[in-house]
C-alpha positions as CSV (number, residue, x, y, z in Angstrom):
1,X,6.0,174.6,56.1
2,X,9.0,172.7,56.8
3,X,11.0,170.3,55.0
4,X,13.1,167.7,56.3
5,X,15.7,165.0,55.6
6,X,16.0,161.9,56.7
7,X,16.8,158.3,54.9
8,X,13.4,156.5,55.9
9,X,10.2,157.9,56.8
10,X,7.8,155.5,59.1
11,X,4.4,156.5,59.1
12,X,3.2,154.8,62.3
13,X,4.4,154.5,65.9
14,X,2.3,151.1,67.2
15,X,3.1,147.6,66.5
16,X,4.8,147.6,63.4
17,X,6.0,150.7,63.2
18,X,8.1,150.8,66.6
19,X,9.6,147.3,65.5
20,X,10.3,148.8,62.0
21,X,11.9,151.8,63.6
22,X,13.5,149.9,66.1
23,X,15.2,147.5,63.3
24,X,16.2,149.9,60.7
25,X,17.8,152.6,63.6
26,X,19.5,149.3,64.5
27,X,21.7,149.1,61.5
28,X,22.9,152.5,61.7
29,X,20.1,154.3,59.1
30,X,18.3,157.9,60.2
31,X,15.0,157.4,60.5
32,X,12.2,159.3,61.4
33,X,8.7,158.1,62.5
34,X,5.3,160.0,62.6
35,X,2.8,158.8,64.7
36,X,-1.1,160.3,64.8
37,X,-1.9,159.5,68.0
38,X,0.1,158.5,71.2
39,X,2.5,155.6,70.9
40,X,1.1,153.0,72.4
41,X,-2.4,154.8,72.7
42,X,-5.0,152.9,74.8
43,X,-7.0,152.5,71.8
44,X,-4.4,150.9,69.3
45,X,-3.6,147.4,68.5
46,X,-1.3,147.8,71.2
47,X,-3.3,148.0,74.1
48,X,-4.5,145.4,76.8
49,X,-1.4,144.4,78.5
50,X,-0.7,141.1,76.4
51,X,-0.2,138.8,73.7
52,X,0.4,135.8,73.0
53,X,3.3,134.5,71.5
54,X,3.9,130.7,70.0
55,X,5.1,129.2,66.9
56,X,2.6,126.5,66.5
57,X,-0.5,127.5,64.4
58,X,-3.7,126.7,62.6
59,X,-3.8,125.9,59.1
60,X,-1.0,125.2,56.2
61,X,0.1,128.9,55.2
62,X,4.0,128.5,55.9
63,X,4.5,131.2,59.2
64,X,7.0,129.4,60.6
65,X,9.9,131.4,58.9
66,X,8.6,134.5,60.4
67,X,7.6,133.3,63.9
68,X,11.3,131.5,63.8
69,X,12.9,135.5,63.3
70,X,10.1,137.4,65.6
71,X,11.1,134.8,68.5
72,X,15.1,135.8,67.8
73,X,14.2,139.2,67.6
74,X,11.8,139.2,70.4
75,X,14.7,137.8,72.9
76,X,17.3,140.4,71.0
77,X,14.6,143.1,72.5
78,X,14.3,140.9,75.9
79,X,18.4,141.6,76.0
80,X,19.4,145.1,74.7
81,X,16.4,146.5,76.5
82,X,16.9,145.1,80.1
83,X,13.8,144.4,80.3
84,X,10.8,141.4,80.1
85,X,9.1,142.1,76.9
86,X,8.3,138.5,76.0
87,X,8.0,136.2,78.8
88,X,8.8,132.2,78.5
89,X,5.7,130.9,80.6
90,X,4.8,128.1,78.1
91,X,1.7,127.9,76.0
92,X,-1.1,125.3,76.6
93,X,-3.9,123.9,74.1
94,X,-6.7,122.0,74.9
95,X,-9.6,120.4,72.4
96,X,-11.0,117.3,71.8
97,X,-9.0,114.5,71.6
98,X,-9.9,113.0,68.3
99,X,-10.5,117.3,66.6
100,X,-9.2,119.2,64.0
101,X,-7.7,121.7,66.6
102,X,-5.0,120.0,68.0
103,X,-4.1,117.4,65.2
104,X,-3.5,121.0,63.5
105,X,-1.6,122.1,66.1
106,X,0.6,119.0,66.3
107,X,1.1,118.7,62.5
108,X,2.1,122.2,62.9
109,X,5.2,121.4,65.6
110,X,6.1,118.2,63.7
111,X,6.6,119.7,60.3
112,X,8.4,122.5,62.1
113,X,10.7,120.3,64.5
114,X,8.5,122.2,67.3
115,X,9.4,121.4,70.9
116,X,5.8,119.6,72.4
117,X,4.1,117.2,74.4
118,X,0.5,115.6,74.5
119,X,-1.5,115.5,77.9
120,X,-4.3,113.6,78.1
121,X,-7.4,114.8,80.5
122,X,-6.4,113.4,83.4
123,X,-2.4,114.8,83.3
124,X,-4.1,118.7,82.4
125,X,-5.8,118.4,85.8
126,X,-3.2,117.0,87.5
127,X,0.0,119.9,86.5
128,X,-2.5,122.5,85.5
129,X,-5.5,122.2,88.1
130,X,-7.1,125.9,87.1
131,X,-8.3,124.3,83.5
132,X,-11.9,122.4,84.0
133,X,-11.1,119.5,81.1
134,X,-13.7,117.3,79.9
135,X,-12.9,113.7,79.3
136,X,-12.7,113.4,76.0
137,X,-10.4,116.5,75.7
138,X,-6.6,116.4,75.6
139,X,-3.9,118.9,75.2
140,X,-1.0,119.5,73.5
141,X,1.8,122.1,75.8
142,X,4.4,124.1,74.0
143,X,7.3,124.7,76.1
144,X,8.8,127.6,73.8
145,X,5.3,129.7,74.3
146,X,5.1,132.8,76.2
147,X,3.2,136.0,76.1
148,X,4.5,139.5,75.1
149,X,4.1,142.3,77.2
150,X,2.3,145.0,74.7
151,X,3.0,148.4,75.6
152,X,6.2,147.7,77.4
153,X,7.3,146.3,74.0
154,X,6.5,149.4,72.2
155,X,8.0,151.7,74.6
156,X,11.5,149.0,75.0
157,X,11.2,149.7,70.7
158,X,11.5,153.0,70.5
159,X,13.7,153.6,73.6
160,X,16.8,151.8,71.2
161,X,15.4,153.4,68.2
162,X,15.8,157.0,70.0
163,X,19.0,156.4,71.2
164,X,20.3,155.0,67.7
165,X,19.2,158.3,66.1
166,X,15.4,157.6,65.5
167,X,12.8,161.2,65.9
168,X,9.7,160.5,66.9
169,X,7.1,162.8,65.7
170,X,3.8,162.5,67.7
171,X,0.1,163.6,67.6
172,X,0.6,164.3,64.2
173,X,-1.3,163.2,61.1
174,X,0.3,162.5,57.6
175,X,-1.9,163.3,54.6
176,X,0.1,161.8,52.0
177,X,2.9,159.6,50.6
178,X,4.0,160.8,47.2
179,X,6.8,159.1,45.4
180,X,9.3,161.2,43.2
181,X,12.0,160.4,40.9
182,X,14.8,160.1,43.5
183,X,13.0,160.8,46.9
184,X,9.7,159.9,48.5
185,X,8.0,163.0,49.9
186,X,5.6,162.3,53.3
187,X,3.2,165.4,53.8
188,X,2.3,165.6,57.4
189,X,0.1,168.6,59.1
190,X,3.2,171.3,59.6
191,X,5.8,170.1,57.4
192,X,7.4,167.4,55.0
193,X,9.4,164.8,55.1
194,X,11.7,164.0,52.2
195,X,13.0,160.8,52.9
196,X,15.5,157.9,50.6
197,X,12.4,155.0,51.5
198,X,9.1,155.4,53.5
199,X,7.1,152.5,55.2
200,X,3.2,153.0,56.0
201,X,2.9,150.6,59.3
202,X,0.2,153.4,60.6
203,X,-2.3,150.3,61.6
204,X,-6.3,151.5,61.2
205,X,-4.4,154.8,59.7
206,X,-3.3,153.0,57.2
207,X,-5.7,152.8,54.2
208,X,-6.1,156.5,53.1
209,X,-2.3,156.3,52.6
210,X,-2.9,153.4,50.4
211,X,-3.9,152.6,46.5
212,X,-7.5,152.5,46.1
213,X,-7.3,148.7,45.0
214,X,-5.5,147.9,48.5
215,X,-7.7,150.0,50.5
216,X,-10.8,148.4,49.1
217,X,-9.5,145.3,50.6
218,X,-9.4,146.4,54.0
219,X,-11.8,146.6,56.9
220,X,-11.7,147.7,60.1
221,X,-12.9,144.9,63.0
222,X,-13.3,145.6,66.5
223,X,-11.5,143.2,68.6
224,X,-12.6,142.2,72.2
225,X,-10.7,141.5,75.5
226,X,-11.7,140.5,79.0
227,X,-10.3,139.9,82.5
228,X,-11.6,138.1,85.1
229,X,-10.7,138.3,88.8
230,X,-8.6,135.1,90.0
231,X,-9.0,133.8,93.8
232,X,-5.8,132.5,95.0
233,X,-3.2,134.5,92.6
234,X,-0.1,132.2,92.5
235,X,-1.9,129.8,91.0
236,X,-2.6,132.1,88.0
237,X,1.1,133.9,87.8
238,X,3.5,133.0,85.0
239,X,5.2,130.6,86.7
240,X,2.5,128.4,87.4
241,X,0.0,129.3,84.5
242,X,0.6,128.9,80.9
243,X,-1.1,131.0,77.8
244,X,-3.9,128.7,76.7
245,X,-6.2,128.3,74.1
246,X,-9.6,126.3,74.9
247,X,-11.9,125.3,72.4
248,X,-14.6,122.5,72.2
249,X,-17.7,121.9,70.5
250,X,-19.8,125.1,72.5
251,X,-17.1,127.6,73.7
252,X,-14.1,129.4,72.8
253,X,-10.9,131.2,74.4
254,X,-7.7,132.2,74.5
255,X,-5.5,134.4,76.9
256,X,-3.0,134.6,79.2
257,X,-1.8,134.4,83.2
258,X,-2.8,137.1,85.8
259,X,-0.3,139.9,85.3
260,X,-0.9,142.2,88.2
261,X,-1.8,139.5,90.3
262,X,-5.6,140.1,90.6
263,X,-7.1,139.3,87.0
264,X,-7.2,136.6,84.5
265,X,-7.1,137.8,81.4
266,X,-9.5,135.2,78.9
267,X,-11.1,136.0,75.6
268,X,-13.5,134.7,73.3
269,X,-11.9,133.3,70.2
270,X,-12.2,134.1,67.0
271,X,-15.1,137.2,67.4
272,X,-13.5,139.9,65.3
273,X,-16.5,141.5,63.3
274,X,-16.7,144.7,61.4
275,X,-16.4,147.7,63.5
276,X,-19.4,149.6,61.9
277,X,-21.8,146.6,63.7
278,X,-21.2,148.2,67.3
279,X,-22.2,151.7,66.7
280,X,-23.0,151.5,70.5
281,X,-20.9,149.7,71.6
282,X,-17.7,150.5,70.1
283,X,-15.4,150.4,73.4
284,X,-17.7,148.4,75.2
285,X,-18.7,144.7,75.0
286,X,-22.8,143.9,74.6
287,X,-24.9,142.3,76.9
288,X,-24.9,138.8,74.7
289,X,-21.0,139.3,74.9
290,X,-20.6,139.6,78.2
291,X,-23.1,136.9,79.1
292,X,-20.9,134.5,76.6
293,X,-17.9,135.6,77.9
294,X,-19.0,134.9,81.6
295,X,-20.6,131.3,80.6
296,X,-16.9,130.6,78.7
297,X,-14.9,131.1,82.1
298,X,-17.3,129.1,84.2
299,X,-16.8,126.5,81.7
300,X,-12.8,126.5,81.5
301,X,-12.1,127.4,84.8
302,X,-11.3,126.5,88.7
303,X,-10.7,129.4,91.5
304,X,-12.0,132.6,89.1
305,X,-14.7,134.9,89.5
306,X,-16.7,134.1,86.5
307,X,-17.6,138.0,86.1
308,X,-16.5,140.2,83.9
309,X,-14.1,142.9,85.9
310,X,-12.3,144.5,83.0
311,X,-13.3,145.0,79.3
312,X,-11.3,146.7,76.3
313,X,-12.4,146.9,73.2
314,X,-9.8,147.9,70.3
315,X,-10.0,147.9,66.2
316,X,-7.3,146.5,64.4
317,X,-7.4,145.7,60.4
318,X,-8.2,142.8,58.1
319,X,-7.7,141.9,54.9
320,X,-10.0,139.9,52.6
321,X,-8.0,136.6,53.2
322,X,-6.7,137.4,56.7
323,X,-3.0,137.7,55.3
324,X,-1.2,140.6,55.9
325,X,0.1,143.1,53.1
326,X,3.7,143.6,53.7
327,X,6.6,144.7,51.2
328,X,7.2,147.3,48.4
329,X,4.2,149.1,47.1
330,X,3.2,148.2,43.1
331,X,4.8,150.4,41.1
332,X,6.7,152.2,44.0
333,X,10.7,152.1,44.0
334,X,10.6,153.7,47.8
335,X,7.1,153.1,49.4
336,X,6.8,149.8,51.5
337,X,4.0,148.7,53.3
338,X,3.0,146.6,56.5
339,X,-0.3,146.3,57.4
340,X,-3.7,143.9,57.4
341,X,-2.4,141.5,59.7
342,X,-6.0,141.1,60.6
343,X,-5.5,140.1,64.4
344,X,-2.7,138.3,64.2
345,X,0.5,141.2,63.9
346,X,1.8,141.5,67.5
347,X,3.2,137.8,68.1
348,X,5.3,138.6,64.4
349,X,5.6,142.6,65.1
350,X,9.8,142.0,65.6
351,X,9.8,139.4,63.1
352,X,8.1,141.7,60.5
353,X,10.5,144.7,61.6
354,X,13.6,142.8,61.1
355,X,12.6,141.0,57.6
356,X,11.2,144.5,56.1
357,X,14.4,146.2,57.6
358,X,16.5,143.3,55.2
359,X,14.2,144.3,52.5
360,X,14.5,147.9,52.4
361,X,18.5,147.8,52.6
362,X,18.7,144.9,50.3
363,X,20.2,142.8,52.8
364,X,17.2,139.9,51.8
365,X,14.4,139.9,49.7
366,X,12.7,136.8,51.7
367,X,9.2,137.9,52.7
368,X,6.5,135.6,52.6
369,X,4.6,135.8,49.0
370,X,1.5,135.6,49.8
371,X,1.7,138.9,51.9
372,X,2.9,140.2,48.7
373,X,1.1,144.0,47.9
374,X,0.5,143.5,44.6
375,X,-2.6,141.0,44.8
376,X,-4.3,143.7,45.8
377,X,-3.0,146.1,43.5
C-alpha cells in the first residue's frame, strides 16, 4: 500500500469533478483526482453528446448567481481550451400563451436583466419553421442560450488540469474518506491519498462516501434521452436551430440541434423516476416510452422522422428537494461535497467548480444556502 501527498484529493472524474479539478489546478494547487470508472464513461451523467445551457429557469430558488459564474467560466473553457465546449445557438421556449411556463420563464429574465424576446405563433413558424406551434402557444427566445458539448467538456477539463499539475487516477475505486486532525486521508483500492482538503464530486459513487443522514437523502433516477433522424440537415444545425423546450397541455420536450448532421436529439421532459423501476430496462427505454416519445416529435415537429433512431439511458442523482448538496461536510474541517444536483448539474458543472474552488481556498464563502450539507446532516 502506498501513500501519497497531495494538497486536494477529488474523488470523481465526471461533471463536477473534472470542473472541480480543472478550477483548483487553475490557481496553482496539486491536486489529484480518482475516478472509478472511465472519465467521461458512456454511462455517466456525462454521456449523450449535449446539454443545454441557459440562465432563465423555472421557479423562485435564486440560480442566477451560479448560472451568471458557470456561463463566465463556461466561455473561460471555450478560450483556454481552443475548443467549442458551449456553443451560442440560442435557446427557444414555447407554451401556451396565457401558462405558467413562460410567465415563469419571463419573470425569470426580468428579475435577472435577462436578454429576451416574445414570439407569438405566427412569428415561431415564420424564423423557426421546424417547430409545429398551436395557435394559442407563444414563445419566449433567449439569445444568450446554447448547448454544451458533454464529453468534449470533460476531456477540454482535464486536459488544463493535467497540464497545471493535476494526476488522474482511473478505474479505480475509493473506499473511504477519513478526516484526521491535520490531513484528510482518501483510501482507494492500492494505496492512500493524504491530502490538505478532499471534495467527493463522484456522481452515483457518491453516497457510500457520505454520512448516513445525507445518503438517506439520495436516490438514484434513471434519466432518458432520444434522437430522432432529421430530413434536410441545415435546417436542424446550430445555426439555424435553437435548444428548445416544448410543453403544452399533453406533451413534453426538451433538447437540442442535430450535431452530426443526421439526428435530432429531443426528450421527454421531466421523466426522471427511480432507477430500481426499470429492472429491465435499465439502458433501454420501454415500449410505452418509446411510443410517447415518438407521438411527442410528431407533435412538435416539421421535416423529422418521428422514430426513435438512438436511445441512452443514464442514472444521475436526486435529492429529496431536487437541490443539490454542495460545500463543507458537517463537522468536517477538510471534506467538501458536490453532488445531488438531481438532473440539473451539467449547465452549472464550471459554475460549481469555480465557486467550490473559492470556497476551499478561502477566496469566497458565497455558495447558495440552500445547497448547504448540513440540512441533511
Amino acid at each position: 500500500m502506498t501513500t501519497e501527498k497531495t494538497e486536494i484529493a477529488v474523488i470523481g472524474g465526471g461533471t463536477m469533478g473534472s470542473m472541480i479539478s480543472w478550477r483548483l489546478s487553475s490557481r496553482g494547487y496539486k491536486v489529484i483526482c480518482v475516478e472509478a470508472h472511465g472519465v467521461a464513461h458512456s454511462r455517466s451523467a456525462v454521456a449523450g453528446d449535449s446539454r443545454l445551457f441557459r440562465r432563465s429557469y423555472r421557479g423562485t430558488t435564486e440560480l442566477n448567481d451560479v448560472l451568471a459564474t458557470a456561463e463566465e467560466q463556461w466561455n473561460a473553457l471555450n478560450s483556454a481550451s481552443s475548443e467549442n465546449v458551449f456553443v451560442n445557438c440560442g435557446g427557444l421556449y414555447i407554451g401556451q400563451t396565457d401558462g405558467q411556463y413562460l410567465s415563469e420563464l419571463e419573470a425569470c429574465c426580468q428579475r435577472n436583466k435577462l436578454e429576451y424576446e416574445v414570439l407569438s405563433a405566427s412569428e415561431i413558424r415564420q424564423r423557426f419553421p421546424q417547430h409545429r406551434v398551436k395557435e394559442d402557444e407563444s414563445g419566449l427566445y433567449e439569445p444568450s442560450a446554447g448547448f454544451l458539448r458533454t464529453e468534449r467538456a470533460v476531456h477540454a477539463a482535464f486536459r488544463l488540469a493535467k497540464a497545471a499539475g493535476t494526476r488522474v487516477i482511473s478505474k479505480t475505486q475509493v473506499m473511504n474518506v477519513r478526516d484526521a486532525e491535520d490531513e484528510v486521508r482518501v483510501n482507494y483500492e492500492g494505496g492512500t491519498i493524504s491530502a490538505d482538503f478532499a471534495v467527493i464530486a463522484a456522481g452515483t459513487g457518491s453516497p457510500s462516501l457520505l454520512p448516513t443522514g445525507m445518503r438517506n437523502s439520495l436516490e438514484q433516477r434513471r434519466e432518458i434521452l432520444t434522437w430522432f433522424p432529421v430530413l434536410s440537415p441545415a435546417e436542424f444545425s446550430p445555426e439555424n436551430f435553437p435548444i428548445f423546450v416544448h410543453i403544452d397541455e399533453e406533451y413534453s420536450a426538451y433538447g437540442a440541434p442535430a450535431l452530426d448532421g443526421s439526428v435530432l436529439k429531443s426528450t421527454l421532459d421531466d421523466r426522471a423516476r427511480p432507477i430500481d423501476n426499470y429492472p429491465g430496462h435499465r439502458y433501454t427505454l420501454t415500449p410505452d416510452e418509446i411510443v410517447e416519445s415518438e407521438a411527442t416529435a410528431a407533435r412538435f415537429f416539421n421535416g423529422i422522422d418521428p422514430e426513435v433512431s438512438r436511445q441512452e439511458c443514464l442514472a444521475d442523482l436526486y435529492t429529496s428537494d431536487r437541490q443539490a448538496i454542495v460545500g463543507r461536510l458537517p463537522e468536517s474541517s477538510r471534506t467538501f461535497v458536490a453532488t445531488g444536483f438531481s438532473g440539473a448539474g451539467f449547465k452549472m458543472s464550471a459554475g460549481v467548480g469555480e465557486m467550490l474552488a473559492q470556497s476551499i481556498t478561502g477566496e469566497s464563502h458565497g455558495l447558495p444556502s440552500f445547497w448547504d450539507p448540513s440540512r441533511f446532516s
